[in-house]
N, C-alpha and C positions, 0 to 999 in steps of 0.2 A: 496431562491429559493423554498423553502416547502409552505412558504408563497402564491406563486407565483402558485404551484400545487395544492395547496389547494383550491383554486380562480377560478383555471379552464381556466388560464394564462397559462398553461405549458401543456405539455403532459405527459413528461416523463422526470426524470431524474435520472440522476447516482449519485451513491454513495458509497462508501465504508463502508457504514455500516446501519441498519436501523435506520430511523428516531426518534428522542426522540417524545412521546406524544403530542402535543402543542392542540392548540384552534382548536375546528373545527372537522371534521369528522377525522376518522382515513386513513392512507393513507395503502395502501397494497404491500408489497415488494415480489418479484420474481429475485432470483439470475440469472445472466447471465453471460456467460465467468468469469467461477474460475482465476483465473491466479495465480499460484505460485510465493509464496514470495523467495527471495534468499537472498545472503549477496555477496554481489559486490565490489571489489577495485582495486586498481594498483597491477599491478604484484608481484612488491616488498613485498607488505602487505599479499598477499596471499599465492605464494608463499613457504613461509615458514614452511605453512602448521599450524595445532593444532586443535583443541576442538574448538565445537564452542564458549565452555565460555570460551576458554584459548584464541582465537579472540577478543572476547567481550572484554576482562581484560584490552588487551593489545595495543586497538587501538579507537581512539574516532570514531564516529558516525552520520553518517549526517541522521537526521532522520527529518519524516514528523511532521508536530507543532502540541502540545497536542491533540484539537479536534477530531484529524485524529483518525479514526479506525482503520487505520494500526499503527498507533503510541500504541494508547492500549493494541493490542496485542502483541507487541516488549514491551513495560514495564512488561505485563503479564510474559513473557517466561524471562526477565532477574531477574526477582523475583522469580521465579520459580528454576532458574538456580544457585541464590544466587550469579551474577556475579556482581561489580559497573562498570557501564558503562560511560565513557566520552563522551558527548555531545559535536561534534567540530560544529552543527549548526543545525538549525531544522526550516523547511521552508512548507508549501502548495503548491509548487509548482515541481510536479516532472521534467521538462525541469531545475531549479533552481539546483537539485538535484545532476541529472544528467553532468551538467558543475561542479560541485563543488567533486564528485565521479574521473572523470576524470583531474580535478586541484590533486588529491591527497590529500584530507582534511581529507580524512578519507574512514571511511566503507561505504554501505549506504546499508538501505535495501528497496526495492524494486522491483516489475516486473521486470523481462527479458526484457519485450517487449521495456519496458521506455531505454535499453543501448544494444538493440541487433548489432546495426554498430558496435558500441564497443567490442561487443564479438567476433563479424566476425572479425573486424579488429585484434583482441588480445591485444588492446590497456586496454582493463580490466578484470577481470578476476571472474568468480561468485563461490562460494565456497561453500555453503551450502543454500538446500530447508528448509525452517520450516514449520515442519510437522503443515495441517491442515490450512494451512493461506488461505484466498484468497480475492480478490479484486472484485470491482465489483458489483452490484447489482442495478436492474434497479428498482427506485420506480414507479408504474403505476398511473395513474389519477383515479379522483374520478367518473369517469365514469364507471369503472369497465374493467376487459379483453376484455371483448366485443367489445372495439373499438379499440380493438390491436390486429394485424396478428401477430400472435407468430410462431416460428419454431416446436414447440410442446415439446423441453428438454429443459425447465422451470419449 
């Protein structure tokens, strides 16, 4: 898709984290809707309560596949934490995620927004924010702001 923005194909897209360098002019990124990461699972798992590196220790992890930005940051903090974490699956697809959170494969970490039925309904349960995460971020065209109505908190 950067490809494809680059080109003059695209307007706008989304992303969870800035663009690496590649060929071509540079692209310009402006955050939009933060959304808070959480740590999400069956009641059973949660529950029980503990640390979140004493969660991490003790239950595996549905997390987004390497590339992801939010997968970096979730390796960043279990390093950080000194916790080994179990991998039950790691996918690009939060709808993927989300089915596989509610089968009980594990933890997952993700937006609220991607399992909020689920919260209402109580069918899962979200345990802890991590500090500082956020999702989100709109890359603009190489046309410049100019040709984009913003809200103005960008």
């Amino acid at each position: 898709m950067l490809a494809e923005l680059r080109a003059l194909n695209l307007d706008v897209v989304l992303m969870d984290r800035l663009p690496a360098a590649g060929p071509g002019p540079a692209l310009v990124g402006h955050r939009v809707a933060p959304q808070r990461m959480k740590l999400f699972g069956a009641p059973k798992r949660l529950r029980e309560g503990g640390s979140l590196p004493e969660l991490l220790a003790r239950h595996p992890v549905i997390l987004p596949g390497p590339e992801s930005g939010l997968r970096a940051e979730f390796e960043a903090l279990v390093n950080r934490l000194r916790v080994a974490r179990r991998i039950a699956a790691e996918m690009d697809d939060m709808a993927m995620m989300r089915l596989l959170v509610r089968q009980d494969v594990g933890l997952a970490v993700m937006p609220a927004i991607v399992v909020r039925d689920e919260l209402s309904a109580g069918t899962l349960f979200a345990r802890r924010s991590f500090p500082d995460w956020s999702r989100v971020s709109t890359r603009l065209p190489l046309r410049g702001p100019s040709s984009i109505r913003c809200c103005g908190h960008c």
